[in-house]
DONUMI-986665 format. One record per residue (C-alpha): x, z, y. Coordinates in steps of 0.001 Angstrom, whole numbers, padded with zeros to 6 digits, always signed. Each point is the difference from the previous one (the first is absolute). Layout:
BEGIN
XZY/...
REM end
This chain:
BEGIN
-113422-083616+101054/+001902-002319-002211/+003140+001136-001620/+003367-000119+002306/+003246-000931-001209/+001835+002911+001347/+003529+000272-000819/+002185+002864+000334/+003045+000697+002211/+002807-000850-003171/-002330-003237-000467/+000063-001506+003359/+003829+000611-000182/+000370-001589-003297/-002244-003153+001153/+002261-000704+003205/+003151+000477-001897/-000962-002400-002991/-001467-002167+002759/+003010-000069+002030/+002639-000644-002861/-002185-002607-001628/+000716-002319+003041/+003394+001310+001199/+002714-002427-001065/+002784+002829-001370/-000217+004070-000357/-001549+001793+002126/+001023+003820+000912/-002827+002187-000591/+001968+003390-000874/-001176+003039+001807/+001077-000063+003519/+000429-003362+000024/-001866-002027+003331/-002500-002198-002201/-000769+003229-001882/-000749+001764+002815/-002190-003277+001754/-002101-000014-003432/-000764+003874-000567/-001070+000132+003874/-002154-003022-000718/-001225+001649-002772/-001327+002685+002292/-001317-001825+002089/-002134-001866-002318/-001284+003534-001802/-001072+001097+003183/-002089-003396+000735/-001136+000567-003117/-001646+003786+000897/-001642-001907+002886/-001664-002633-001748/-001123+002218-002979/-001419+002847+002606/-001800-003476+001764/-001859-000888-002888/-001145+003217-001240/-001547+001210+003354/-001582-003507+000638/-002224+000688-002858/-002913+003120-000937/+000845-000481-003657/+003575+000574+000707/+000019+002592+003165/-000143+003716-000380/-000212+003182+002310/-000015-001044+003562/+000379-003942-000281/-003036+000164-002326/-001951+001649+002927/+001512-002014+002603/-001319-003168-002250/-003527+001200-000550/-000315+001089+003606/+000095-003715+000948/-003109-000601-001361/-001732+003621+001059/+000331+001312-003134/+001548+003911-000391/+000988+002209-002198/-002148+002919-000897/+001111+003619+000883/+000923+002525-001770/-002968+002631-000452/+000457+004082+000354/-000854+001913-002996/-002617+002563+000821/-001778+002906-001572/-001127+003858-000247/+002305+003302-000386/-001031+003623-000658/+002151+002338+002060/-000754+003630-001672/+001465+003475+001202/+000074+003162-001941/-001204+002191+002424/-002620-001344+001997/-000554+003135+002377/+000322-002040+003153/-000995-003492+001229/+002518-002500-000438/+000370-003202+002238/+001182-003493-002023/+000625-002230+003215/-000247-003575+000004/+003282-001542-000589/+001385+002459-002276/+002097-001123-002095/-000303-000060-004320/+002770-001329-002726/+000176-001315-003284/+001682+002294-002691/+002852-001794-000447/+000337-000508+004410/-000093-003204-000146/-003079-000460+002086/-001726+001503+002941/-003651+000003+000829/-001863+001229+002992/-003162+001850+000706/-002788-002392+001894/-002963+000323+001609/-003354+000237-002193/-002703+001306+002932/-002713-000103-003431/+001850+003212-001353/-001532+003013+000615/+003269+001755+000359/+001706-002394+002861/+000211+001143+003424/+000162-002311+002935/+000717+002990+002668/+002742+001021-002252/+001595-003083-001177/-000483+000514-003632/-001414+001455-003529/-001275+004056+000755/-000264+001983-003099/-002281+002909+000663/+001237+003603-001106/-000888+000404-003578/+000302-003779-000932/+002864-000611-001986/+000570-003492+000103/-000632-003468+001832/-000133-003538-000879/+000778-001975+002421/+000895-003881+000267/+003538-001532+000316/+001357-003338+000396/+003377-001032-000979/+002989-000383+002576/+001712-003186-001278/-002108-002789-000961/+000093-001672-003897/-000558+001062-003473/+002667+002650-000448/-002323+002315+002247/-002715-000267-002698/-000013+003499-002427/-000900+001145-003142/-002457+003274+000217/+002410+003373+000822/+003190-002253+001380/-000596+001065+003464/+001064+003651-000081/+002173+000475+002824/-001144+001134+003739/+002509-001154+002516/+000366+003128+002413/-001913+002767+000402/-003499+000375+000139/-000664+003407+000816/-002333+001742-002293/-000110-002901-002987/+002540+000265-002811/-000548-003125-002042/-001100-003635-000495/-000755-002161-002617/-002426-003291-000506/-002855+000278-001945/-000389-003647-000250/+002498-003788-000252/+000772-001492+002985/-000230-003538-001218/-000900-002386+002918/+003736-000202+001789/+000792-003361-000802/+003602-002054+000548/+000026-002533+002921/-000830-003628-001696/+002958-001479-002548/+001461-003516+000543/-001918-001191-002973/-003430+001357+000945/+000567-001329+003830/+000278-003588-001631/-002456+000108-002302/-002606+001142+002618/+001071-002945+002453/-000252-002351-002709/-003899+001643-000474/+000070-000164+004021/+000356-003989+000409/-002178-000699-003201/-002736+002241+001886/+000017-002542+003254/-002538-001627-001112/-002491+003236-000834/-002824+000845-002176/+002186-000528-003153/+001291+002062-002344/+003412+000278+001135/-001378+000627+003875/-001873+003052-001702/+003108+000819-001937/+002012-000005+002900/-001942+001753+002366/+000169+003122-002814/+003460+000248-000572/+000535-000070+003635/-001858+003725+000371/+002346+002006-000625/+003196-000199-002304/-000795+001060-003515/-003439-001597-000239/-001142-001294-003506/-003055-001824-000712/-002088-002541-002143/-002587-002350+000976/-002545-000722-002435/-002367-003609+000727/-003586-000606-000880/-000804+003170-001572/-001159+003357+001425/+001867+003397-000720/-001858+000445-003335/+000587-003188-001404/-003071-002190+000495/+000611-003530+001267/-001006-000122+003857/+001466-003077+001340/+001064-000432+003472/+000765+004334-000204/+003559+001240-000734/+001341+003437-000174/+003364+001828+001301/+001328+002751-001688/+002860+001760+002357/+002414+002619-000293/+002307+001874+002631/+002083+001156-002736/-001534+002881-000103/-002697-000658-003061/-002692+001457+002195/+000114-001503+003142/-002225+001332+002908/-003134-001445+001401/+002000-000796+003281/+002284-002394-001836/-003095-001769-001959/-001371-000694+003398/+003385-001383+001457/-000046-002228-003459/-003632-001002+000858/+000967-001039+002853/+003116-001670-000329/-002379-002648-002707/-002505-000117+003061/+002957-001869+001891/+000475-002843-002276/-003368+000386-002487/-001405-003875-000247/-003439-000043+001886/-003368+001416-001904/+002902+000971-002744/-001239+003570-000981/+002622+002700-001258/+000469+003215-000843/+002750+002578+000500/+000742+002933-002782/+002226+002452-001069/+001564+000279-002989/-001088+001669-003198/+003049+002914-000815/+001425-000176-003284/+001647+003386-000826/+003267-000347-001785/+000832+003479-001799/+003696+000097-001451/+001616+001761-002547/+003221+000273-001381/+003540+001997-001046/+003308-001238+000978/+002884+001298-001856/+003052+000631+002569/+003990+000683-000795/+001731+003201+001089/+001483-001455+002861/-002665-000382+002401/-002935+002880+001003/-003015-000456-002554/-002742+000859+002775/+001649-001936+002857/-000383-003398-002682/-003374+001078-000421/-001328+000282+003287/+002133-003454+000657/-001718-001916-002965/-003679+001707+001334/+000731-001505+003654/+001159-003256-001361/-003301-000772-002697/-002070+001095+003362/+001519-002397+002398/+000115-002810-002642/-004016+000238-000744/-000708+000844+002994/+001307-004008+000910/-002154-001466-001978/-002131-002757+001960/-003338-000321-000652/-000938-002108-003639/+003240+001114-001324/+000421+001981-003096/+001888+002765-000875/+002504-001075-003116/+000552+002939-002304/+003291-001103-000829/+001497+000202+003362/-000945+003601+000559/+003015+000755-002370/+001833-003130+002014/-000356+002167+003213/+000890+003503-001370/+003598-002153-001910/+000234-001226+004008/+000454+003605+001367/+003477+001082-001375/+002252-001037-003092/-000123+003530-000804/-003096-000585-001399/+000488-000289-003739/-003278-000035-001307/-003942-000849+001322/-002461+001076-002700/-003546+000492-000026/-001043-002354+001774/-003674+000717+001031/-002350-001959+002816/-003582+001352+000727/+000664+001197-003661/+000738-003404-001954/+003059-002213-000704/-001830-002853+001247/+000404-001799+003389/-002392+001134+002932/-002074-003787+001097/-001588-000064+003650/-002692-002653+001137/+000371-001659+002958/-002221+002631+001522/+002547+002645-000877/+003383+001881+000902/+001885+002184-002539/+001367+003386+001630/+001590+002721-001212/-002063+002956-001009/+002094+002812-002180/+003668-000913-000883/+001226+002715-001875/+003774-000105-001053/+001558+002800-002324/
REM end
């Protein structure tokens, strides 16, 4: 959108003023309260408001300038939506002390995060020995004392995803069962898709019209799920050697170890747009296990093991974004720890997977976090 001239409300005043007494032939009265005064400063009101109109105009007549709901309402012209929000899911051991008596987990029941600022609910997994369908739920026999059992989250996005024993909290009663924890990260609750990623993909979109490119390929990955990562490798197979007319995919949910459902979805999704007699292949990607190290120094006025935990969750999440092909700077692991709180006076000993250099991934690979230890 090119740049407006958009003057302010003492502006448009000053303009009509200088414009009027430039061609009146003697003074004019422009005090406050006088009648020209008044005629110019409702003019000037006027105009500002014409102005809104025309600015809000242009910037919802165009993707690259539209956000939120005018963005959607732009794309959906052409077909083309946003993609949803996904619900973080995973596993949670309840556990009672006394397991004299059966105890009944039903479906539905209700979980939270430590800090209560998530729910997640109990679902149906018929594959576990423990569920019951006459009963509605998980049965732990007499003498077992505990059950894992699967959850899913109750509001849609990242902030449902958790580090392993953040989900403490049972919401109710459950008779018989006296605490819960997970095991295991939740780490596939991902945030409806951003502005910036919607455009980008509907730019991919209209170059992959014409198919059996590399940008219809590109486009019909990204458009999985949100958080997908790839690379696409041409003429060579996965270990190198030249094959021409062969290319390779290597796709991540996020995760690092995606499932085999998720490599068949990718499969498919090339199948869609593949060139004809092009041959491909579909892989997941080699982990690369980030262990951190590292002592933070903290001033009296905060809680030393509250910073700690803080500067633990923070190096997780940040390594744990890493696409696939992209390293793992040593120097920003201190970067990310300074990031946490100015209470932080001091990041020393510095460590990753034992070395002070930087951790490299291939193309093939995806850096995640193994051991972060922060004392």
């Amino acid at each position: 959108m090119a740049t407006l001239n958009v003057k302010d409300f003492t502006t448009l005043v000053r303009d009509q003023v200088t414009a009027i007494q430039g061609r009146a032939a003697g003074l004019v009265d422009f005090t406050i309260g006088s009648l020209l005064r008044a005629i110019t400063e409702s003019n000037a009101s006027i105009l500002q408001w014409l102005q809104q109109l025309i600015v809000t105009l242009l910037a919802t007549t165009r993707a690259s300038t539209s956000s939120g709901a005018d963005l959607d309402s732009w794309m959906a012209d052409f077909g083309f939506f946003r993609i949803s929000a996904s619900f973080a899911t995973g596993q949670v051991t309840y556990s009672r002390f006394t397991p004299t008596n059966s105890a009944l987990i039903p479906v539905g029941a209700l979980v939270g995060s430590t800090d209560g600022s998530q729910q997640y609910a109990v679902t149906v997994d018929s594959t576990n020995v423990l569920y019951n369908s006459t009963l509605g739920g998980y049965l732990i026999p007499a003498g077992t004392a505990s059950a894992t059992v699967p959850v899913i989250a109750s509001t849609a996005g990242s902030a449902g995803n958790a580090l392993i024993g953040t989900v403490t909290l049972i919401v109710g009663t459950i008779s018989g069962v006296d605490t819960v924890t997970n095991s295991t990260v939740f780490t596939n609750g991902v945030d409806q898709e951003s502005d910036e990623a919607f455009r980008a993909r509907f730019v991919l979109w209209v170059q992959s019209l014409s198919k059996a490119t590399k940008a219809a390929i590109a486009y019909a990955l990204s458009s999985m799920q949100p958080g997908v990562s790839f690379t696409l490798t041409e003429n060579q197979d996965y270990s190198g050697n030249t094959l021409y007319g062969y290319f390779y995919a290597v796709v991540d949910d996020g995760s690092g170890a995606p499932s085999g459902a998720f490599l068949v979805s990718a499969a498919a999704a090339i199948e869609s747009v593949r060139g004809f007699t092009t041959r491909y292949g579909v892989f997941a990607p080699v982990l690369v296990t980030a262990n951190v190290g590292m002592a933070i120094t903290t001033d009296p006025s905060v809680t030393h093991s509250v910073v700690v935990a803080q500067v633990t969750s923070a190096l997780q999440t940040y390594i744990s974004s890493l696409k696939l092909g992209q390293i793992l700077p040593y120097t920003q692991l201190a970067a990310v720890a300074y990031g946490v709180s100015p209470a932080i006076t001091n990041v020393s000993g510095v460590l990753l997977n034992g070395s002070t250099a930087d951790l490299a991934a291939t193309n093939k690979q995806v850096i995640r976090p193994g051991t972060v230890t922060v004392a």
